[in-house]
N, C-alpha and C positions, 0 to 999 in steps of 0.2 A: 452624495459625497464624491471623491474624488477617484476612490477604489472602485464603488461602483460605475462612474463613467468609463476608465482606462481597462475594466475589465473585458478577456476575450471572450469573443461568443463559443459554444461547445457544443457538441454534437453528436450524437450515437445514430451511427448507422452499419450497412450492410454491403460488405466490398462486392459488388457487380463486375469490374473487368480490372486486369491489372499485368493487360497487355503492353501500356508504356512502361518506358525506364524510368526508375523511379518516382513512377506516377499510378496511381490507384483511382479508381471512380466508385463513390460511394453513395449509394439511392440512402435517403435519410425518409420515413416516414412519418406522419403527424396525420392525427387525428380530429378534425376540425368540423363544429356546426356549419351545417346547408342554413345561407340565411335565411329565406324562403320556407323552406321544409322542415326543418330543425332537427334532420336527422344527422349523427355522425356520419364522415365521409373520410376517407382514410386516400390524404396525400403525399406524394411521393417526390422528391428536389434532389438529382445529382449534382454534388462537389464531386470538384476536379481537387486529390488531395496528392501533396508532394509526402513522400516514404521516402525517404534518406539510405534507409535500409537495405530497401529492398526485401523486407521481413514481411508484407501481410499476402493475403493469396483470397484466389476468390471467396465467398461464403463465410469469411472471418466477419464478427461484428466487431465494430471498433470506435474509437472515440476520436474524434478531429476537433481542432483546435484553430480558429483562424488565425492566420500569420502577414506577416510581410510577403508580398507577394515574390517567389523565383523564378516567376517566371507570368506571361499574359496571359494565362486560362488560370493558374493554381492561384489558388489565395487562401488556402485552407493545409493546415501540416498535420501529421500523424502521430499523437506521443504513445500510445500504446495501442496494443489489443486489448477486448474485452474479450474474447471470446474466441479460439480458435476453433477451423471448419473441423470438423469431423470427415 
C-alpha cells in the first residue's frame, strides 16, 4: 500500500561523537547470520544525523528518523532521545 511505500525508515542507536554543530554520529548495531557459518555476528553502520537542538550528548541512545537531506553527509534527523547517558 501506499503508507507502507512513503514510510520512513528508523533506527535506534548509540550517539558515538557529537563533536559537530548540530550534527551527532550514531553507530546503529544489528545482529545478522554468518552465511557460511551460521553463527550470529553483531554489526555496526554510522549515520551522520542532523540534532537541531543541539540536545543529545555522547552515550545517549536515541532513535533517528531519515529525512530530507541538510546537508551532503546527513540524511538522517533526530526526533527524540530514548535514553539519556548517565
Amino acid at each position: 500500500t501506499d503508507t507502507e511505500r512513503n514510510r520512513r525508515k528508523e533506527r535506534v542507536g548509540l550517539i558515538v561523537s557529537d563533536k559537530a554543530d548540530k550534527t551527532v554520529t550514531v553507530a546503529v548495531e544489528a545482529l545478522v547470520r554468518h552465511p557460511m557459518y551460521k553463527k550470529r555476528v553483531r554489526r555496526s553502520k554510522k549515520f551522520i544525523v542532523h540534532d537541531e537542538r543541539n540536545e543529545a550528548n555522547v552515550g545517549d541512545l536515541v532513535r533517528i528518523v531519515e529525512a530530507r537531506p541538510p546537508s551532503r553527509t546527513t540524511n538522517w534527523t533526530l526526533p527524540r532521545i530514548v535514553e539519556a547517558a548517565t
